[in-house]
N, C-alpha and C positions, 0 to 999 in steps of 0.2 A: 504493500500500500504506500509507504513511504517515496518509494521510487517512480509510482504511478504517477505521486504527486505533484514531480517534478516537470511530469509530462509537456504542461501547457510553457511553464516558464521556459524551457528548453529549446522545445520549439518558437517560441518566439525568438527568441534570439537566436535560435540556427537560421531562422529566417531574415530577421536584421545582417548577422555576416555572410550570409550567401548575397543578399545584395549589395552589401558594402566592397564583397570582394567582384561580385561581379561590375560592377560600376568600378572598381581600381586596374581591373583587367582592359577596363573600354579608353582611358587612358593613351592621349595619345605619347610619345617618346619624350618629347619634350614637355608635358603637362607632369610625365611622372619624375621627371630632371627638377620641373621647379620646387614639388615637393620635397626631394629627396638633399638637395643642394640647402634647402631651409633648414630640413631636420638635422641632416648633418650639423650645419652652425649652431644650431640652437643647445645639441645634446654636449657642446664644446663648454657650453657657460658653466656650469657646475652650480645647478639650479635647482631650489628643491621640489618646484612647484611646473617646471616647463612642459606644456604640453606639447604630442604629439601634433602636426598639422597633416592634415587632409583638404584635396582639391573639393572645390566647391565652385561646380558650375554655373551660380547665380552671380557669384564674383568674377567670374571670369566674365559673364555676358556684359555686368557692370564695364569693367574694366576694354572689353573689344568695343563697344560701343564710344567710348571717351577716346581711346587711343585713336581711333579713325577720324576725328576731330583734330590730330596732329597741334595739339595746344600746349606750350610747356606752363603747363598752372596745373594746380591739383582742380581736379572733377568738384565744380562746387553743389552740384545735384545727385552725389554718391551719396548721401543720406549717413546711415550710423556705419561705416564700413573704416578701415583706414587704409592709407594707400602710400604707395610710394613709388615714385615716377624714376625714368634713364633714361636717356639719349643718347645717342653714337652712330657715328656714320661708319663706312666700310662693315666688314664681314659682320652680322649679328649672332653673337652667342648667349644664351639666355644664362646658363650657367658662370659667365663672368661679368655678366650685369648685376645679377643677386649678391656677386665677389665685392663689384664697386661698393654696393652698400655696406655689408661688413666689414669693408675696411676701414671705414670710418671710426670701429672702432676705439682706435687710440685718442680719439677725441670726448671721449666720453667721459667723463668720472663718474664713477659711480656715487660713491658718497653723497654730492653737492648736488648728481644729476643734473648736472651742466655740461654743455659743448666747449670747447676749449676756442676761445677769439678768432671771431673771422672762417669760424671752421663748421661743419655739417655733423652733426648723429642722430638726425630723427632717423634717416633710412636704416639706420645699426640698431635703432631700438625698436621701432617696428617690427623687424624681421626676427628678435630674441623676445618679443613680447611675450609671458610666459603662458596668457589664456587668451592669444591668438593662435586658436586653433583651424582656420580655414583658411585657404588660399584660394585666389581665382586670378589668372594673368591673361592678359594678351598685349601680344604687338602688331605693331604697325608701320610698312614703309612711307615715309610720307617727302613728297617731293619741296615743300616749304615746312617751319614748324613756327608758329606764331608764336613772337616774344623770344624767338631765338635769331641769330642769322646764320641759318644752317640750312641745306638744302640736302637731300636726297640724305634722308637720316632717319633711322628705325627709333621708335618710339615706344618702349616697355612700361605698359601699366599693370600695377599688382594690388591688389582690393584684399583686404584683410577683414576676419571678423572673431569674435568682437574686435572691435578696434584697439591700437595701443596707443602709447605715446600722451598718457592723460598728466597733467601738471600736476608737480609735486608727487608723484608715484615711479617707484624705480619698476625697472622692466621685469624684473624675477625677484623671488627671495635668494640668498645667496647659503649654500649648505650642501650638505650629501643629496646626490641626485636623487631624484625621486619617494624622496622622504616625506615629500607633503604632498602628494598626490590626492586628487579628488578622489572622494571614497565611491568604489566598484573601479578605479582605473589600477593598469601592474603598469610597472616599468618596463620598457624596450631600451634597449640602446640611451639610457640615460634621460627620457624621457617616458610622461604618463601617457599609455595609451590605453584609448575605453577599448579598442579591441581585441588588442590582446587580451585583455578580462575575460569578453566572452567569448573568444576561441580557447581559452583554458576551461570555460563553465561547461560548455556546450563536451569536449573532450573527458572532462572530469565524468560528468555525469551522461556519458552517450552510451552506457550500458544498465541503466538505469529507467534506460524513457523503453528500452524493448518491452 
């Protein structure tokens, strides 16, 4: 009776990751680059709270929609999302556009939560945001880009949610990975992910729902 019991919750959730994995499979090379290029940096910060991110199609359409506009300003009609914009002419690689932003890095203090003079880290903090856990990107080749004078230059928008980079809040807690993880989330690769949770639930008890 015990094990019967477990039937419905089981099933629910074999049903929730068969669709999360099969929407991870649908994935195109470079959609699964942007997530994977995130987590990597993200799992680097030694965070106790950093969540895993997953691609999120509704950001992504946000973000193809604005980038096709070729406007170097943040999208003022993206609503509660966060964003963070690139530019660069010759070859586009998505994987070292995501690089430019973290390298801003060294501009950051953590402590003061301040940028160092004259210099850029929202895109650094954005991308380490610890309960930014959605992604959605696209670019755009654009032959002028307004507010720039740049011509024939690819234009990367990337839509976050929830949003980061709020005043007076640092981007993660700072401590042993995965130590303060939202409760039902395990640890991956130094980061909290809800999935791995229920691919262990669903494994745990899959002799149980027979």
């Amino acid at each position: 009776m015990e094990g019967r019991s477990l039937i419905p919750t089981a099933l629910v959730l074999l049903v929730y990751l068969l669709t999360f994995l099969s929407f991870t499979y649908c994935l195109s090379e470079e959609q699964k680059q942007v997530v994977k290029v995130h987590n990597n940096y993200r799992s680097q910060e030694g965070a106790t709270n950093m969540l895993k991110m997953s691609w999120d199609s509704g950001l992504e359409n946000i973000a193809k929609t604005y980038a096709a506009k070729c406007i170097w300003e943040h999208n003022p009609e993206r609503g509660n999302v966060g964003e963070n914009l690139f530019v660069g002419t010759g070859k586009f690689n998505v994987g070292n556009a995501i690089k430019s932003w973290y390298d801003e890095k060294p501009y950051y203090t953590f402590e003061t939560m301040g940028c160092a003079a004259d210099k850029k880290c929202g895109h650094y903090t954005q991308v380490v945001w610890a309960n930014s856990n959605k992604v959605g990107c696209a670019h755009y080749f654009c032959k002028t880009v307004e507010g720039l004078d740049l011509k024939d230059a690819t234009i990367l928008v990337c839509n976050y949610s929830p949003p980061g980079n709020y005043k007076n809040q640092k981007p993660y807690r700072k401590g042993k990975s995965c130590s303060e993880c939202p409760k039902g989330y395990s640890c991956q690769g130094n980061l909290c992910s809800e999935y791995l949770f229920m691919q262990q639930f669903v494994s745990k008890h899959r002799l149980s729902t027979v």
